[in-house]
Structure formats: C-alpha cells, structure tokens
N, C-alpha and C positions, 0 to 999 in steps of 0.2 A: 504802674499805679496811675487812676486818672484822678482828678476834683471837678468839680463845679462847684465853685463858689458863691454863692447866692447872696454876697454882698455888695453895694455899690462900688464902681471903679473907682482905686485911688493909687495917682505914682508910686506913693512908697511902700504900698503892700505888691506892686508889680515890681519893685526892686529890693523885696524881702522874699521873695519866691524865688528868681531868676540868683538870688546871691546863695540860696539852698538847694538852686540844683534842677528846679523845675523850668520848664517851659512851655510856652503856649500848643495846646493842640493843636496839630495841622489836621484831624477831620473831625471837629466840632459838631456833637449830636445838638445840641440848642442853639437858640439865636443869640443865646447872652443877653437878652435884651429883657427886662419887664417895666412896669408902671406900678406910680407910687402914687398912691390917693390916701391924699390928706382929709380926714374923717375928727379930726379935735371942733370944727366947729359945730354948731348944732342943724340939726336936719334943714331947717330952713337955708340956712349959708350954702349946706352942701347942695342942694338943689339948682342954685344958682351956677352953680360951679359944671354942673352937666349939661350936656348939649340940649338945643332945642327935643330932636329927635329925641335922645333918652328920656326926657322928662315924660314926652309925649306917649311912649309906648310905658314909661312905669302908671300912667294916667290909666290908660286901656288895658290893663291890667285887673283894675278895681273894677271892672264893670261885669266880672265874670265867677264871682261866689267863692274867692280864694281864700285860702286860712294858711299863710303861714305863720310859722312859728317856733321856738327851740325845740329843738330832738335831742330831748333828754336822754336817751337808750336807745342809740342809734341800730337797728337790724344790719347785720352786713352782711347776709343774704339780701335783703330788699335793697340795700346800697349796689349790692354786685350783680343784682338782675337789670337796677335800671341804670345801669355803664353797660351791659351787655344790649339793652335795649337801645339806650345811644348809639351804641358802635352798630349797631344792623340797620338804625336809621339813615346813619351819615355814612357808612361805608367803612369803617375804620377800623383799624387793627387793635389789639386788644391792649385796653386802657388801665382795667386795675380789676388780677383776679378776685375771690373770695378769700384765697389766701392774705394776699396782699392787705385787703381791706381788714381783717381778723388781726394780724399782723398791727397795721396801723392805732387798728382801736385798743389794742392791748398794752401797745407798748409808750402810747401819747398821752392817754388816760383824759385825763382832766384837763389839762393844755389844750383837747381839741374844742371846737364850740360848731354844732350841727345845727343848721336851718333844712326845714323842708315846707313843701309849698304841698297842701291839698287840692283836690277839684271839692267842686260841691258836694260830690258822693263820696268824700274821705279817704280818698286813694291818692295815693302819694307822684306825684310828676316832673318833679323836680327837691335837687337837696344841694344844698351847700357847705363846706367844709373848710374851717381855717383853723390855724394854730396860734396862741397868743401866748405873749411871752412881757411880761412889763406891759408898755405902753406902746407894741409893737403887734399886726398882727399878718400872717405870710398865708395866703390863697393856698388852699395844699389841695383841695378835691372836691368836683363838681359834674353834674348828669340832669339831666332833662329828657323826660322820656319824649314820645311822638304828639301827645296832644301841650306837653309845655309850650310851644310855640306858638301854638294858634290862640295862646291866654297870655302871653308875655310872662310865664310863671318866672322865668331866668332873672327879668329884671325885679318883679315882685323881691324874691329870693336874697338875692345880691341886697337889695337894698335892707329887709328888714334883718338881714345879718348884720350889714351897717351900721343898722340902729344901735343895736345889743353890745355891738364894740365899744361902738363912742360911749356906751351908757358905764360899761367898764374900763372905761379910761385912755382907751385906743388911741393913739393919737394920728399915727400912720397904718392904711394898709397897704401891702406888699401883694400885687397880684400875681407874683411869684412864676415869672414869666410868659412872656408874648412875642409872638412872631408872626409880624405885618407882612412879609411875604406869602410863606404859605398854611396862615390858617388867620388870613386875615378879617374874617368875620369875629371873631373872637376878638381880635383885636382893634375892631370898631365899638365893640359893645362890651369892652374894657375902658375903651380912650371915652366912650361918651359920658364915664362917669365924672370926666374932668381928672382924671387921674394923669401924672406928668409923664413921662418917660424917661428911666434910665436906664445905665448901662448896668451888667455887674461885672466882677475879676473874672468870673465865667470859669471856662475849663483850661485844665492844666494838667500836664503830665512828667511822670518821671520815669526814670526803668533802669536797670543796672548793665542794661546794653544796649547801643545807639540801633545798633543789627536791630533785635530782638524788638527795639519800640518802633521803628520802622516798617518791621512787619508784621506789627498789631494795627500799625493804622493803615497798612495795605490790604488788609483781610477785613477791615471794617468798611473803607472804601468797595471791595468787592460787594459786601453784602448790601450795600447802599445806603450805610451811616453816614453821617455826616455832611459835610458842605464838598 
C-alpha cells in the first residue's frame, strides 16, 4: 500500500508513521515538493507579492478581449478535449481521461470552483480547477489549449480564480505540487505568484512482506517511475 500525503512536513507525523509500520518510498513518483500562496490579502497586497515578470505578462493579458469567468456547469468532455489538446501541444503523456474528469465532477460536487478563460469569439482556451475546503483551497486541475499562450490566458486564469477564493474566505492556496526539476516552467509561473515553497510528508509505503514491497518498487523502477 503506498500514500502521498499532500500535507506539510512535520517530525512528529514522520514519527507517527514510522511507529505504524510505514516507511518512506524508495521510488518516489513526485517531488513532494509544492507552494503555498497566501491569497487573505486583498488583490492589491497580492500583486505586490508577484514577480516583476508575473505582474507583467498578467498586464499583457488585458490587451487581447479575454472573458474570464466562473464555470458554473463544467463540460467534462470540453475539460478532457482541452488536456488532450495540451498533451499534443507539449508532448506529454496522458494527463486526466473523460473518465477521470466525469469521475471528479461527480464525486467533489460543490467543493470544486471552475475558472475558464474565453477568446474573443467565445471559445474556451484555458480552465482552472481547485477544491476548497474551510479557509483552505488545493490546485487539483488545469489545461491551456495552443492559442492560451500567445494571450497569457494561464496567468489571466490563475488570477481571477484568486479573486473568487479570497472573496470566499480563502486564506491559503495550495498549488498542490511542483517540481523545479523537471517541469520547471510550471514551476516558474507558480513561484511568480509569490507563492513560498514547501515540503509535504509525501509518500509512503507499507506491505505485509519486505520480499513482496521490494519488488513492487523493482518493477516500478523498470517501467520508469520514480526517482
């Protein structure tokens, strides 16, 4: 059995696992690593708080007829065409079926909050997706189709989801991980929100035989999981 923990590190939840029997993964599919952007002050504060660059490309953003806005009755066909459209952009292996998505929206309900970013002729190029909980809220799913980038729709996005947290009481978001090695573009234009970096408890594993979890993480090693 494996976890990832998607909470901040702290000694004595790593000496409340380790006394139950758990121990750390030896091949680690994440970096453990995400950013925490503090969103309690108001839009002005937060501006301040993003890099030159950020501010600059959310600026160049407005200059190109963008509407976003909440996505009250998310499509998850048009959610799982434009992660398909992603992944043929950038090259990448597959991100989140139609299942997956159908899945998600069924079973999170009202906990989730959808941003989408239009072009001028009302077609959708970008979406955003988090989950809130209290005064808490965790990055769960995001797509930018081919023309998002040449309009900054990504940063547009991000931001006026931002808005709509803080406006519901948000105090911290959770960009619910990143990894500066290799997908470090993501995680430049994560950090430029001014968002800090931390760790989390990350993954962990158990198994009712040393044999048997040794060679699960040999056979994930093979397929080229992990560190």
């Amino acid at each position: 059995l494996k976890l990832n923990l998607l909470r901040p590190y702290h000694a004595e939840d790593v000496l409340a696992l380790r006394a139950c029997g758990w121990t750390r993964t030896e091949r680690p599919l994440t970096s453990g690593l995400s950013m925490a952007w503090d969103i309690s002050s108001d839009s002005g504060a937060r501006m301040t708080m993003a890099t030159k660059n950020w501010r600059r490309n959310l600026k160049r953003s407005e200059k190109y007829g963008l509407s976003v806005e909440c996505w009250k009755n998310p499509d998850a066909q048009e959610i799982a065409d434009l992660y398909g459209e992603m992944e043929q952009l950038k090259g990448l292996s597959k991100q989140m079926s139609l299942q997956a998505v159908e899945s998600m929206l069924s079973s999170m309900g009202e906990s989730l909050l959808f941003f989408r970013c239009l072009d001028g002729n009302g077609r959708i190029i970008a979406f955003r997706a988090c989950a809130i909980l209290n005064n808490q809220a965790w990055d769960l799913m995001a797509a930018a189709g081919s023309d998002a980038r040449k309009v900054y729709a990504s940063y547009a996005t991000l931001w006026g989801m931002a808005q709509e947290c803080h406006v519901r009481g948000v105090k911290l978001f959770d960009f619910a991980g990143v990894d500066p090695q290799n997908n470090k573009g993501v995680w430049d234009f994560k950090r430029g929100t001014g968002a800090q970096p931390m760790e989390y408890l990350g993954e962990w594993e158990v198994a009712t035989s040393e044999i048997y979890r040794k060679g699960i993480n040999f056979m994930i090693r093979l397929r080229g999981g992990g560190g």
